[in-house]
C-alpha positions in Angstrom: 17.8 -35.9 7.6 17.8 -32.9 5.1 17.3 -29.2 7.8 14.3 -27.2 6.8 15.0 -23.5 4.8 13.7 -21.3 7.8 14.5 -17.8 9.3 16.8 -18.3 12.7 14.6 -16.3 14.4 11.8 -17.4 13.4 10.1 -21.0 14.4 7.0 -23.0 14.5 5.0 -21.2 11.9 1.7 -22.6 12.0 -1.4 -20.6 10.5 0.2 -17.0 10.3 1.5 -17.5 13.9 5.1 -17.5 15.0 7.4 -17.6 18.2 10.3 -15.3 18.1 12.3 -15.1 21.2 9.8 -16.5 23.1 6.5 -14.8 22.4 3.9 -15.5 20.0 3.3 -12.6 16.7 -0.2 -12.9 15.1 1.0 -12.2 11.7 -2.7 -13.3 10.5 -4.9 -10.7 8.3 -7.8 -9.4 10.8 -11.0 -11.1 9.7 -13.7 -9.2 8.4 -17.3 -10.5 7.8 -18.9 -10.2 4.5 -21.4 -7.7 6.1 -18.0 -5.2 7.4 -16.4 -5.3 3.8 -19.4 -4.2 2.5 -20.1 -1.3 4.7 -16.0 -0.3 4.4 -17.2 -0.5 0.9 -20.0 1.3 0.5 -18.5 4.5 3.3 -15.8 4.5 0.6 -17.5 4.7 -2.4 -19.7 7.5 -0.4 -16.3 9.5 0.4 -14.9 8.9 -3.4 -18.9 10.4 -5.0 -18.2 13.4 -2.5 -14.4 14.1 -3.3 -15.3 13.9 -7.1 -18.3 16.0 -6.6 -16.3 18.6 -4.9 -13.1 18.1 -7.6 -15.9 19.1 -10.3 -17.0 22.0 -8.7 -13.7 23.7 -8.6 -12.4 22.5 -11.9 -15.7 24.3 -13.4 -15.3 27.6 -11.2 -11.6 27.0 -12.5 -12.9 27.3 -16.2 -15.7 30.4 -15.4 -12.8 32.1 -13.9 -11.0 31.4 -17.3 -13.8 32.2 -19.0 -14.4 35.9 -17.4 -10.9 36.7 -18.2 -11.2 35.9 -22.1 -14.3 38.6 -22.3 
């Protein structure tokens, strides 16, 4: 009977769960719903619009600045 390639430490791994040394470790990715990757979604493409908004802003006072100097 051929052993199994498996970490010492690590046994019975069934569905992202583990025992090591006698405890069980989730190591499962949290579930989200559709409805939460959406709204994660859409509050960061809110946050990106206002961090490029803002980005803009100083890159054009940036070239008025620029601009003042020249004349």
């Amino acid at each position: 009977m051929d052993k199994m390639n498996r970490d010492p430490k690590t046994s019975n791994y069934v569905d992202g769960l583990s025992i090591k040394q006698g405890r069980l470790i989730n190591e499962r990715p949290d579930g989200m719903t559709g409805i939460q990757e959406a709204a994660n979604l859409r509050r960061m493409k809110k946050i990106s619009y206002k961090e490029q908004m803002i980005a803009n802003g100083i890159e054009r006072a940036e070239m008025n600045k620029e601009m003042r100097k020249m004349f």
